[in-house]
Phi, psi and omega in degrees: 000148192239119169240115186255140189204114217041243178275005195250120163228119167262148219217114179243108168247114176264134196234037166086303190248331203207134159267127190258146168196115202229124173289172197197142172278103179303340168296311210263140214261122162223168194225118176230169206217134201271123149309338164274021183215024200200134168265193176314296173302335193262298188330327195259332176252356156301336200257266194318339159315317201266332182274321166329286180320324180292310171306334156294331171211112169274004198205051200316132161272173182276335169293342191289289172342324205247330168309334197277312194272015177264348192228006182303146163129152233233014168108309162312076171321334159266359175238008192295172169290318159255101191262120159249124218244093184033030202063022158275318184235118139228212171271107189242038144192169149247111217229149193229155150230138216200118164263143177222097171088242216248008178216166189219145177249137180281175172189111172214134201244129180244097208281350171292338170261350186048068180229166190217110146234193166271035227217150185287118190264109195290145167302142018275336164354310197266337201262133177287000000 
């Protein structure tokens, strides 16, 4: 879980037994990976997935974005960004949000239905 709270954004992790609870730089582009479903090691070359990919684009647009996690990944579909685990456990949508001024547009792609939409989050909602 991502918690913001003024200029702070804090990172809460439960691995089932113990709470991670880690400040995080709002500035800085990060990647997370759920512990229950990823050991140390995939977390760590996902992560490394994202800073190679980052060093190509210092400056992400949001389709670049959403092009990395649909298509990020070492060839392996279970450990891929978008992952599947023989269709019992996969990823089954991707959702973006991009604000612009006082209002933000949603984007969600739902790959089980191959559907895409669009929509306008109106103010006060968008306001940072």
């Amino acid at each position: 879980m991502l918690v913001r709270e003024g200029q702070r954004l804090v990172e809460l992790r439960w691995d089932g037994i113990q709470l991670f609870i880690q400040e995080k730089d709002p500035e800085q582009p990060c990647i997370w990976s759920s512990v229950t479903l990823y050991s140390s090691a995939v977390i760590e070359k996902r992560e490394g997935w994202f800073r190679e990919w980052l060093q190509q684009h210092p400056q992400p647009t949001v389709d670049a974005i959403r092009q990395f996690h649909q298509f990020a990944g070492d060839g392996d579909p279970t450990h891929s960004l978008r992952m599947n685990r023989q269709n019992a456990l996969l990823t089954i949508s991707l959702t973006s949000i991009v604000r612009h001024h006082e209002v933000a547009e949603l984007i969600y792609e739902d790959f089980t239905q191959s559907t895409f939409s669009q929509l306008t989050i109106p103010p006060p909602y968008a306001i940072a």
